[in-house]
N, C-alpha and C positions, 0 to 999 in steps of 0.2 A: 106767651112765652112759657118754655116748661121749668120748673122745680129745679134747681142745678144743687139747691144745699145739700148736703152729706154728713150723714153720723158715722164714724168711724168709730163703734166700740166706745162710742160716749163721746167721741170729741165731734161736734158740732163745728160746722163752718159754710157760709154763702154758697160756695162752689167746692166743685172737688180737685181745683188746681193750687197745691204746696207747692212752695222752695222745698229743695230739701237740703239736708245738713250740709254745709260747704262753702266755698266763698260768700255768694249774693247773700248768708245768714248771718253773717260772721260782727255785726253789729245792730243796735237798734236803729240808728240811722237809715242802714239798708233796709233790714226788715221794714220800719214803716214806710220809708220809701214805696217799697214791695205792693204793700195795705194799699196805698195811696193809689197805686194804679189799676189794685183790681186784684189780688190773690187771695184766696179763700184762707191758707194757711201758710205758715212757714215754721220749719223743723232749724233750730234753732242750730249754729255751728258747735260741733260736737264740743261739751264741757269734760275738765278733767283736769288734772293739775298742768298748770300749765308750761307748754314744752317751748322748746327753740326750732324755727320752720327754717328750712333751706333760702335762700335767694340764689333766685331762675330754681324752677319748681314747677310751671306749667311746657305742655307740647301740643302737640294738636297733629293728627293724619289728615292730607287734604286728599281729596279723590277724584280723578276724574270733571277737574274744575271749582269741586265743592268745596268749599273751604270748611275745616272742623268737621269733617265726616266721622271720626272719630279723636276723642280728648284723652290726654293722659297727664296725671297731678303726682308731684310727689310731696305734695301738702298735708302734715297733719293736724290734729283736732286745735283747740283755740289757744292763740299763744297770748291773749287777754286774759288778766287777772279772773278770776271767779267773782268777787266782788263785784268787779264791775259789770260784767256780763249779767249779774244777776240783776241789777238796778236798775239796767235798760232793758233786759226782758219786762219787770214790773212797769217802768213805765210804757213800754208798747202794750201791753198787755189793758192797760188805762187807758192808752190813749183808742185802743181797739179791740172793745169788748166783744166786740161779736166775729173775731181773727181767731182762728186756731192757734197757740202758742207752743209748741212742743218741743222741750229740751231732749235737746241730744247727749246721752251720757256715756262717757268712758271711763274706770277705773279699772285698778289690777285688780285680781278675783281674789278681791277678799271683803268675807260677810260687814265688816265694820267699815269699810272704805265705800259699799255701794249704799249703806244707811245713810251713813255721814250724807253723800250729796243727794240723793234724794231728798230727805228731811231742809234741805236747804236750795234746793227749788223749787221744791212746793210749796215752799213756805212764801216763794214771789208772785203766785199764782199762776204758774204752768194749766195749760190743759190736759196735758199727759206727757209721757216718757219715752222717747226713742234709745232703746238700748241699741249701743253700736257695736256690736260684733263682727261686721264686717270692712273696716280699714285695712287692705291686705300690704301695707307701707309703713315702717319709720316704727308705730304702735305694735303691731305681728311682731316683730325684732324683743318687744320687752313682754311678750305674754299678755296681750291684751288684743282689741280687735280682732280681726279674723284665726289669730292662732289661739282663741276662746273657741271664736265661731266655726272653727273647722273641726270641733271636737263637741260630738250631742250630751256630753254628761256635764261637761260645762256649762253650758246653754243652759241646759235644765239647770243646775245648781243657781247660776249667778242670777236667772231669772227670779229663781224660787227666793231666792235672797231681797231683793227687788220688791218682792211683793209681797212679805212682811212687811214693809214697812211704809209701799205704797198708799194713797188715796186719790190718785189716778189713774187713768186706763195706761195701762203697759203697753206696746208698742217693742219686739224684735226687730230687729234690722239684719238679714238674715245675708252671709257672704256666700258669691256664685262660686267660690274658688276651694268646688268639695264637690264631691263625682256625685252625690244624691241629694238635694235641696230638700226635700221632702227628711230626709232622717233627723236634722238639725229643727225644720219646720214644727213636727211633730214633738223634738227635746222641746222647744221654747213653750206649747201648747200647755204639755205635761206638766211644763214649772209655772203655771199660769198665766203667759201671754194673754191678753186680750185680744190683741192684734200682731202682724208682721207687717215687716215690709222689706221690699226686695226687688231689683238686687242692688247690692252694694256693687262696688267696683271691682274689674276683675284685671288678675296681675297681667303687666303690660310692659314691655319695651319700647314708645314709639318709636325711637329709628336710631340710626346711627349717619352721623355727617362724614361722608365718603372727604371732605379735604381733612378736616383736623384727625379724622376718626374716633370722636367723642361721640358717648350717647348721648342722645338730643332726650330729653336738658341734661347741662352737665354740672356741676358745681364745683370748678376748678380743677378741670380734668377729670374729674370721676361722675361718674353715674351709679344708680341704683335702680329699680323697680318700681314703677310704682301702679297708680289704677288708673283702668282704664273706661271709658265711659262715652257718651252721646251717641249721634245714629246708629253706630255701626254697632253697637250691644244692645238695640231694640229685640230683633230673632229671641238672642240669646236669653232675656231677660222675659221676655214676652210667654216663653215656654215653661221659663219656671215658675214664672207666676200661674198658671196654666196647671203646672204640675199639680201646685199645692191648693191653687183652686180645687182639683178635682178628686181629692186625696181624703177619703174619709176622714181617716186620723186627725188632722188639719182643722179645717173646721172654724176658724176666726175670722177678719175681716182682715184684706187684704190691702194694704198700699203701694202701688207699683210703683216702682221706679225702672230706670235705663232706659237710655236713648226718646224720649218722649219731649216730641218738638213743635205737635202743634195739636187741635182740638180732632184730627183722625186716629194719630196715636192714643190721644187717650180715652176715645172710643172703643177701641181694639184691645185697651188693657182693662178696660170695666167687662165690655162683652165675655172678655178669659177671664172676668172673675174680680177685679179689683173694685175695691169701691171707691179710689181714691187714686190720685193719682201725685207723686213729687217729680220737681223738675229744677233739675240745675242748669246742663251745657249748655240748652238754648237758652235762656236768662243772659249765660254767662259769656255767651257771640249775637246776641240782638236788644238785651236788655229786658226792665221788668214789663214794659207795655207790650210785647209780645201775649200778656194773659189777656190784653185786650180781644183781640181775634180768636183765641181758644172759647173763650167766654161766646162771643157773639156766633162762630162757628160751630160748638155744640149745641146751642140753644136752637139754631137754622137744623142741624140736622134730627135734633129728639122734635122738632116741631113738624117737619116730613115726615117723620113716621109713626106721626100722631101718640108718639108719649109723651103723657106729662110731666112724669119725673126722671131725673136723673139714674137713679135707684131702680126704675122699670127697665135699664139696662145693662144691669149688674149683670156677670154670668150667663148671660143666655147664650153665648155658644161653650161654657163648658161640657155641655152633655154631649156636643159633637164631636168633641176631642178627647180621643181615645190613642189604644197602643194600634201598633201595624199588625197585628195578628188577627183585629176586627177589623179589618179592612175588607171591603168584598173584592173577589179576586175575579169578579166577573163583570163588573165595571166596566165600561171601553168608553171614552172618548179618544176622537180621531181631530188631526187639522185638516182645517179647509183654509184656501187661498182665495180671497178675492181680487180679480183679478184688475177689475177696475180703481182697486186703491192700491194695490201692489206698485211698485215703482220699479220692481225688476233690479235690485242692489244686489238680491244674491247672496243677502246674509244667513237668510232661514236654508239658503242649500250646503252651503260652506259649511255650516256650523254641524246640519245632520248628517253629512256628506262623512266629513272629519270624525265629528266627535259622537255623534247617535247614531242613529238605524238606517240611514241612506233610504232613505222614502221619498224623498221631492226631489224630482225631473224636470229638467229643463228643455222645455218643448220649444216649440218653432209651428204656427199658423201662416197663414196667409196674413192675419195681423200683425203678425211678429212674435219676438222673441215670449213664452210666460213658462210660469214654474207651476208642478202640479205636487199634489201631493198623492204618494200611490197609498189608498187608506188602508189595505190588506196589509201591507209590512209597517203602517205608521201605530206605535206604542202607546200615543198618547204623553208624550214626556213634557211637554210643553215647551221643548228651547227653543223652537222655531217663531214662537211666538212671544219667545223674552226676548230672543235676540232682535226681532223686527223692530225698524226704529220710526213703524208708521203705526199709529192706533186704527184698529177694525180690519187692517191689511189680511191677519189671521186668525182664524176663531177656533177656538176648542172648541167641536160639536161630539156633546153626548148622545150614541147610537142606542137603539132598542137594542134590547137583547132575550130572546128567547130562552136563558137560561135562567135557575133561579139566583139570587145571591148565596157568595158562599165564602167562607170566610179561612185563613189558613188553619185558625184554632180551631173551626168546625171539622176542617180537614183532618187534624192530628186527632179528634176525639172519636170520629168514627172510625180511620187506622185502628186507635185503640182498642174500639169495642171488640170491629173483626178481626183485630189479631188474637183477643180474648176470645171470643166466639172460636176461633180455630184452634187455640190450644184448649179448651174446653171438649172440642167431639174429641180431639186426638189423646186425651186424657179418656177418656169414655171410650175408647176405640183400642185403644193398649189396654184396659180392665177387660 
């Protein structure tokens, strides 16, 4: 069995699957519950003075049968005393020395308000500190959360604040609801982050109830905003960690979060770069023993490809992940149809027919009806083979190509040369 422990920037733990800050943390009870079944760590529900939560507060999008395809909360940080909160971190913390403990922290951005509670969970032995800058709900409204975190001098400041007077590894928690992840990434680094983590939740409406015409949820007629989270912010989440993976400036150790549901996803999010992974929505629609199968599902998969550690698969496809302008524009894969698994539904022609390049034909043999693909006008786009609802029916086949690779930046750079080059003779040519 390979290596599954993980040092995140000095925090140690079994495995690299956390709770992260939110319901399932939101007591010691749960947390060691949590321990009890198998989680490496858990990020402690976000601390701060404490507020008043809504009742009805959760939603959830269902999809196409799925139920929680995507989750939407209008919950914020802990409406438990401080006190107490801190007496049951110390006793989990005892009762599971070898658990990652990590407090979640929110105050208003001021230098004496972020001492005060640091000096007063560290003082219950935390293993480090999740700064919460990303709650884009109820907290944004008074200057904290995300309306910190959507602003880089902030970040930097309250970090810088932070680590005065830390003796733990810091730990950002960086909010998606800001057009560059990386600018905020880099403020946190500058004010001494150890670590990030990301993404936080991103602003969300789930629906509205066509009878009463209330936002779902509502709290006595009214609605609000709040975040959004589970499968369906995997993409989104998956890229910015990606982003900041691959971003010189950056440079810290990485804990992903969003939509991460079972031991694939968090393969996918170490590969882009993270060394760690937290997870709430699935916890919070199947329960803690869900880490059961992550657990025993990554160990199956690093043991097929013969790594021992967990850590041997950190980043290794961020080198592959680049902008579109290194893309080679001489690339061609085409579809092929087979025609022996093909069932003839008519979904890969419909779909290209309609919506892409009109390349599959519907032919007629002596055997009967099949579909082809004409390869000279097929782009390679792949819908014909997302929409097929048979595995192997249709294959993306990458063709030779006698040209060399070449890229669009390549393209603009020699533009530029011989545009120089030509105003250059024609400069030499008017003297």
């Amino acid at each position: 069995m390979a290596d599954l422990s993980i040092n995140l920037a000095g925090i140690q733990s079994p495995n690299p699957f956390w709770l992260a800050s939110a319901p399932p943390t939101n007591t010691g009870y749960q947390v060691q519950r949590a321990f009890e079944a198998g989680w490496g760590g858990a990020v402690w529900k976000t601390l701060g003075e404490p507020i008043i939560n809504t009742s009805s507060r959760f939603a959830a999008v269902h999809f196409g049968g799925q139920r929680v395809a995507g989750f939407n909360n209008i919950e914020l940080i802990s409406d438990r005393p401080l006190e107490v909160n801190l007496r049951e971190i110390a006793e989990t913390k005892k009762r599971f020395p070898d658990r990652a403990v990590v407090a979640s922290l929110m105050v208003e951005p001021r230098r004496e308000k972020w001492h005060e509670i640091v000096k007063k969970v560290e003082a219950v032995g935390v293993d480090g500190l999740e700064l919460n800058f990303g709650c884009p709900h109820g907290m944004a409204e008074r200057g904290m959360g995300a309306a910190s975190g959507q602003q880089p001098d902030l970040v930097e400041l309250q970090t810088m604040w932070v680590k005065e007077v830390a003796t733990t590894p810091v730990i950002v928690k960086l909010t998606p609801n800001i057009t560059d992840i990386t600018a905020t990434a880099r403020a946190a680094v500058r004010g001494g982050a150890d670590a990030i983590s990301l993404i936080n939740t991103i602003n969300s409406l789930a629906g509205v109830d066509l009878d009463s015409w209330n936002t779902v949820p509502h709290v006595g007629g009214k609605g609000a905003h709040g975040g959004y989270c589970g499968p369906a912010v995997k993409p989104i989440a998956l890229n910015m960690v990606a982003e900041c993976a691959r971003h010189l400036e950056v440079g810290v150790p990485i804990s992903g979060i969003g939509g991460i549901s079972d031991w694939r996803d968090t393969a996918e999010f170490l590969l882009m770069g993270a060394t760690g992974v937290q997870v709430c929505t699935a916890a919070m629609h199947h329960g803690f023993r869900i880490v059961e199968d992550m657990i025993d599902g990554l160990n199956d998969y690093l043991d097929a490809k013969g790594l021992r550690s967990v850590a041997e698969l950190v980043g290794q496809t961020v080198p592959k992940y680049s902008d579109w302008g290194n893309l080679d524009l001489n690339y061609k894969v085409v579809a092929r149809i087979n025609r022996d698994i093909c069932i003839n539904c008519n979904k890969c022609h419909i779909a290209c027919e309609d919506t892409s390049h009109q390349c599959i034909d519907m032919l007629t043999d002596p055997s009967g009806a099949y579909l082809e693909v004409v390869e000279e006008d097929c782009v390679g786009c792949n819908l014909c083979s997302i929409v097929c609802p048979v595995d192997g029916a249709i294959e993306m086949v990458e063709l030779a190509s006698d040209q060399a690779p070449v890229t669009w930046n390549e393209r603009q750079s020699a533009i530029a040369v011989l545009q120089s080059v030509r105003n250059q003779s024609t400069k030499e040519a008017i003297s």
